[in-house]
N, C-alpha and C positions, 0 to 999 in steps of 0.2 A: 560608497553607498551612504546614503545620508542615516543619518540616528535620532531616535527621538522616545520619548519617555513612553508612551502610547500610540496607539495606533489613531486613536481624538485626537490627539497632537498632529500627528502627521497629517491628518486629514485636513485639520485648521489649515497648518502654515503652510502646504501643499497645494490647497483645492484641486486636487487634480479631479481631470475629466475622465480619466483611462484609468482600467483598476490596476488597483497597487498590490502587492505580496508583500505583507507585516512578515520579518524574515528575526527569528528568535536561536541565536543561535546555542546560548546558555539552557535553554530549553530542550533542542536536541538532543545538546550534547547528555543533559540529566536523565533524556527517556532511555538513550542508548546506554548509558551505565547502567539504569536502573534492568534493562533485558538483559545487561550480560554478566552481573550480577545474580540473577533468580534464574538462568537459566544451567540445568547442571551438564553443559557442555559447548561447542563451536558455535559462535554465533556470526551468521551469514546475513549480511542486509541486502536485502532485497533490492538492486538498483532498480526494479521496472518502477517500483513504488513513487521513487523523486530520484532522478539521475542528475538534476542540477548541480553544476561543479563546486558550487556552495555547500549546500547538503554536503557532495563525497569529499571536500576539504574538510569541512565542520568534524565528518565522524571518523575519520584517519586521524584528526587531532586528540580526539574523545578517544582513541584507542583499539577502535573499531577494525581489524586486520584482515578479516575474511568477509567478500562479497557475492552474493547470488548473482552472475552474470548472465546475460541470453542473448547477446549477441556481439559483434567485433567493436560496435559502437559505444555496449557498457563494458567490455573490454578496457577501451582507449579511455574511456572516463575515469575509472580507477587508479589504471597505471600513470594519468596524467598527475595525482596525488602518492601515491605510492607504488613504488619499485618493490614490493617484497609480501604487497597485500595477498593473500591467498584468493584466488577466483575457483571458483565453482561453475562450470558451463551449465546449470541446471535446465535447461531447454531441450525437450526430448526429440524434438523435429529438427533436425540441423541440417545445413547444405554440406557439401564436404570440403569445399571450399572454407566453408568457414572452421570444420575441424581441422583440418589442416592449420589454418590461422592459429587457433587454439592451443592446439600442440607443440609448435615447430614455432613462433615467433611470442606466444605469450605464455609458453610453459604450463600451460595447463595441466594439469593432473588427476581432475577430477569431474567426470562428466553424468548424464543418466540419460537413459531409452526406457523405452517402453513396447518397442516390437525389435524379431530379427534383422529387420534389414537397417536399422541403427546400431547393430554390433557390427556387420558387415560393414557399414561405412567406415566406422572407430578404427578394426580390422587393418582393412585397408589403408589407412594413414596412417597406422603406427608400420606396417610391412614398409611402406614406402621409403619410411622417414627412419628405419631399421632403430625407431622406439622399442625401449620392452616392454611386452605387457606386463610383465608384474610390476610396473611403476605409474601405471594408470589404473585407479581406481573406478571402477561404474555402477552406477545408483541403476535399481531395476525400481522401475515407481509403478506401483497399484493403482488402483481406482480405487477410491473411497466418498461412500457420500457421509455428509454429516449436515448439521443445522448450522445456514451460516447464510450471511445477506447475499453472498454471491458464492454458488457452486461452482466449482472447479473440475470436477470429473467429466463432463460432460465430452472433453476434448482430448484428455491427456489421459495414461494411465492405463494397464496392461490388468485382464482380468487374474485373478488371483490364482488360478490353473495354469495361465499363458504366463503367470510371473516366476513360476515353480518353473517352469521350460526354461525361461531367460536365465535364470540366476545358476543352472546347469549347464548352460551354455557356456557363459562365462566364463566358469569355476574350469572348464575344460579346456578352456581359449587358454587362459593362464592370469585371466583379470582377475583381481582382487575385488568381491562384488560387495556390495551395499543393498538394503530397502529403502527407500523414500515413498512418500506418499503427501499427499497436499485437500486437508478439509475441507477447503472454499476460505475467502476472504471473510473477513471479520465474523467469527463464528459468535454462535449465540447459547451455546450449550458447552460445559467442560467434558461434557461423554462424548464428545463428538472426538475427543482425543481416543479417550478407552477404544473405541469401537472400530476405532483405525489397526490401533496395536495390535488388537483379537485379530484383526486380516493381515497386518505384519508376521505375527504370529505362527498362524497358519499355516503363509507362504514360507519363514524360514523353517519348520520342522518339515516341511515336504518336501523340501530342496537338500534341505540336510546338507547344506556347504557351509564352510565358514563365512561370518561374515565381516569384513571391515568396517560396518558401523550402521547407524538407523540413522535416514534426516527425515526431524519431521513437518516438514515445511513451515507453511507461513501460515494466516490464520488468527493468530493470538490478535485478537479485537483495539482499537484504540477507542477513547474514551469522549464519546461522543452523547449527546441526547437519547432518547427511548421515547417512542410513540407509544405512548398510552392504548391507542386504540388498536395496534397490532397485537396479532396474536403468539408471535414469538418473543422467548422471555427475552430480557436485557441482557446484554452482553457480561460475563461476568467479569470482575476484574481482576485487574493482571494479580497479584498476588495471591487470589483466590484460585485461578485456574494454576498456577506454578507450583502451586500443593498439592491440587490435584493431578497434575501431569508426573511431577514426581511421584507418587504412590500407584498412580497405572503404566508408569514407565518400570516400577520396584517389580510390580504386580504378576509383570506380564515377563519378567527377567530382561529385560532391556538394557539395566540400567548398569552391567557388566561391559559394554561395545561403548564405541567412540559414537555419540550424539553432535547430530548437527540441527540448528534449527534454521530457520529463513525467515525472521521477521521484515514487515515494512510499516503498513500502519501504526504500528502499536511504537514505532520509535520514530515516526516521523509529521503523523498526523498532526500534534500540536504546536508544534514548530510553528506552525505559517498559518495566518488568520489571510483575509481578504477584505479591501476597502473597495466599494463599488459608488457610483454613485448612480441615483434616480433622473433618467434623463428626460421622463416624462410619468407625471402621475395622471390616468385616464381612470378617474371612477374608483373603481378595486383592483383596477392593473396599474402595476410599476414595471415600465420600460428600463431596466439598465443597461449597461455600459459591457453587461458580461453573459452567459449562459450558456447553453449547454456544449457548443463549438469550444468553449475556453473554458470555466474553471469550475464548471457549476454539472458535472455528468452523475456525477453519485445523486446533486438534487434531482437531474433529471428521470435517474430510474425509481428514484423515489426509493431504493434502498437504504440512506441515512439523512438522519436527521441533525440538522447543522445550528450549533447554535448560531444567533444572530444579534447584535447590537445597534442599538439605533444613533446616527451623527448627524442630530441638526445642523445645518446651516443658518449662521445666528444671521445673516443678513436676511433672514425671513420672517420678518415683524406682525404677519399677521397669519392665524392658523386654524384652520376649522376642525372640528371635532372634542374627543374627548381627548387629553392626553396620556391619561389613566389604563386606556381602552387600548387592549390588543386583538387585532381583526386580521383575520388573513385576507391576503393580498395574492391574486393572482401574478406570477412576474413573468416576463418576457425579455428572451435576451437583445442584443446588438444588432446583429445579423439580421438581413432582408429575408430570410428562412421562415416559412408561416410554423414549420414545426419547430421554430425554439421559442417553445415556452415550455417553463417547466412542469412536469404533470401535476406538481404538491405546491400548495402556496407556503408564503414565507408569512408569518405572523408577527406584527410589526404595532406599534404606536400606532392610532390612526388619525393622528397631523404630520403623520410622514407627507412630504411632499413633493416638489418636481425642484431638483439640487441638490436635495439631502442626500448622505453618504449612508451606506447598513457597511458595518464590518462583520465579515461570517467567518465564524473560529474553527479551529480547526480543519481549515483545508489543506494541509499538506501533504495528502496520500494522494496521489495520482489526480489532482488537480491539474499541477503543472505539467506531467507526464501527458495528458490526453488535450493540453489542449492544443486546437490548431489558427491555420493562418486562413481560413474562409472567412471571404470577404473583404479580407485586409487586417479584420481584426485580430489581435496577437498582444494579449498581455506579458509584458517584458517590465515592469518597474520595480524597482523593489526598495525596499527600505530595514532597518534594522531596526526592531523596538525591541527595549526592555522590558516592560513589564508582560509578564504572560495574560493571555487573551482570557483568563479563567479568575485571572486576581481583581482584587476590588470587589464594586456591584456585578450582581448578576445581569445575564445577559434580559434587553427587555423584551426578547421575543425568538422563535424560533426559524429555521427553514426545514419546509418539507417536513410537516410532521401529518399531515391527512387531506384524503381527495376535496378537490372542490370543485362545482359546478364554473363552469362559464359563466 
């Protein structure tokens, strides 16, 4: 992988036409200390969040030993870096086929449902496979809503009466049970924790079994932009919420059981910037090279705002405008698709032009995760820069921070 001081650098002596992933590996590795540090217990990363074997190299070097897994695939990604990392099957829909896999070829030991007939299955392959249940642990996960860019309950999560059933269930089967519960992605409130526990709470005084421990998902925010014009507060940050979660964790007597959390944004999001380049400037539209099929799905629901940096192309000698002047820009991505374009404009210099490069920080949470191969297009480059996306000057402009008209 090539190295360079910046991500301007790279762009310069690069000029690449396909986007590149600014790949910071010293960066990673300091968010992931700094969660597993402030967190007062297991810290599980989330592989849906960035499953790239860089990343699961990067943080098995940083110390990182326990992974949130959901399928055989981030299974084999883990174990491809470490033989002894703890996996977590945390997917409450599984085939049996694949618990089976789980059990019996990667030693799993720690799984979660959220209905009967996910015990049933569990059941079933531990009889088969004349496992004991009391050496398999199982998370029973509620439903919880809270304030967060992306709700999570909607799919997943057992109501808190039907969780009271589960975790009795269990406790009779001869599993060792758990609570889990999951806020949504990148929350915007620290009550959104409290208000989870109160339903943890709940369910374990009315189950009245012991329990092997609370995970409390994922969630914890990375450190992104704030639109002004929305009406949800700013994300608070990590330090401030880890005070808070501590003292609603004390509050609610939690804080006596074994804690697991499941971050991914918040240790992976700044890692990895993005260089794009303008393949066509039409007006107040910028055609790039990338969008919402590849690295740009959070701009495209318009859920976060990304900061952005502007990378002239010095062989461009002459330029209209102000350059002073930040103006959103409609963008459109790659793809013959009428529907990619993204809903929120990117606010940019406005002598941006047709060659110039934008680098957009902070995309490392499920950028590379979602994107795909329609059309052809597949960003695969990467590079390794030094200095973090956030040092230096500010960025000169945003993405996706509010609607705009056609």
């Amino acid at each position: 992988m090539d190295k360079f001081a910046t991500a301007r650098d790279a762009a310069l002596k690069l000029r690449p036409d396909v986007p590149v992933y600014c790949f910071r590996p010293h960066v990673l590795q300091q968010d992931a200390r700094r969660f597993m540090s402030a967190f007062p217990g297991k810290t599980a990363y989330a592989v849906k969040t960035n499953g790239e074997p860089l990343v699961i190299k990067t943080l098995v070097d940083a110390g990182v030993d326990c992974f949130d897994v959901a399928s055989p695939a981030e299974f084999a990604a883990v174990r491809r870096y470490s033989a002894t990392a703890e996996l977590l099957y945390m997917h409450p829909v599984k085939a049996l086929s694949d618990i089976r896999l789980a059990l019996d070829h990667y030693r799993i030991r720690t799984l979660v449902v959220d209905h009967e007939d996910e015990i049933a299955k569990v059941l079933r392959v531990c009889r088969a496979l004349d496992i004991d249940q009391t050496t398999v642990t199982i998370f029973v996960r509620i439903a919880t809503k809270g304030q967060a860019a992306y709700e999570l309950s909607k799919k997943f999560g057992a109501a808190p009466g039907h969780a009271v059933e589960l975790l009795q269930r269990l406790h009779r089967i001869g599993f060792p049970t758990g609570i889990c519960f999951h806020v949504g992605s990148q929350i915007e409130e620290a009550g959104t924790y409290e208000r989870a526990l109160a339903s943890a709470d709940w369910v374990r005084n009315r189950a009245d079994v012991p329990l092997a421990g609370l995970d409390v998902g994922g969630g914890f925010p990375a450190a992104y932009g704030h639109n002004p014009k929305s009406r949800a507060p700013a994300a608070p940050p990590l330090d401030d919420l880890m005070t808070d979660l501590r003292q609603a964790l004390a509050e609610w007597e939690f804080d006596t059981i074994p804690l697991v959390a499941e971050p991914g944004r918040v240790i992976v999001a700044r890692a990895f910037s993005l260089i794009v380049r303008v393949l066509l400037r039409k007006g107040r539209r910028l055609y790039i090279n990338d969008g919402i099929w590849a690295s740009l799905s959070d701009s495209w629901t318009g859920k976060i705002t990304l900061p952005a940096r502007f990378i002239p192309d010095p062989n461009i000698r002459r330029r209209n405008g102000d350059p002073s002047a930040i103006v959103p820009f409609k963008v459109c991505g790659a793809t013959c698709d009428s529907v990619d374009i993204l809903t929120r404009p990117f606010y940019l210099p406005e002598t941006i032009d047709t060659g110039d490069w934008i680098e957009i920080g902070n995309i490392g949470a499920y950028s590379l995760s979602l994107r795909s191969r329609f059309n052809g297009f597949y960003p695969d480059t990467f590079v390794e820069v030094e200095e973090p996306f956030d040092a230096g000057g500010a960025p000169e402009g945003t993405a996706s921070l509010e609607t705009m008209a056609d």
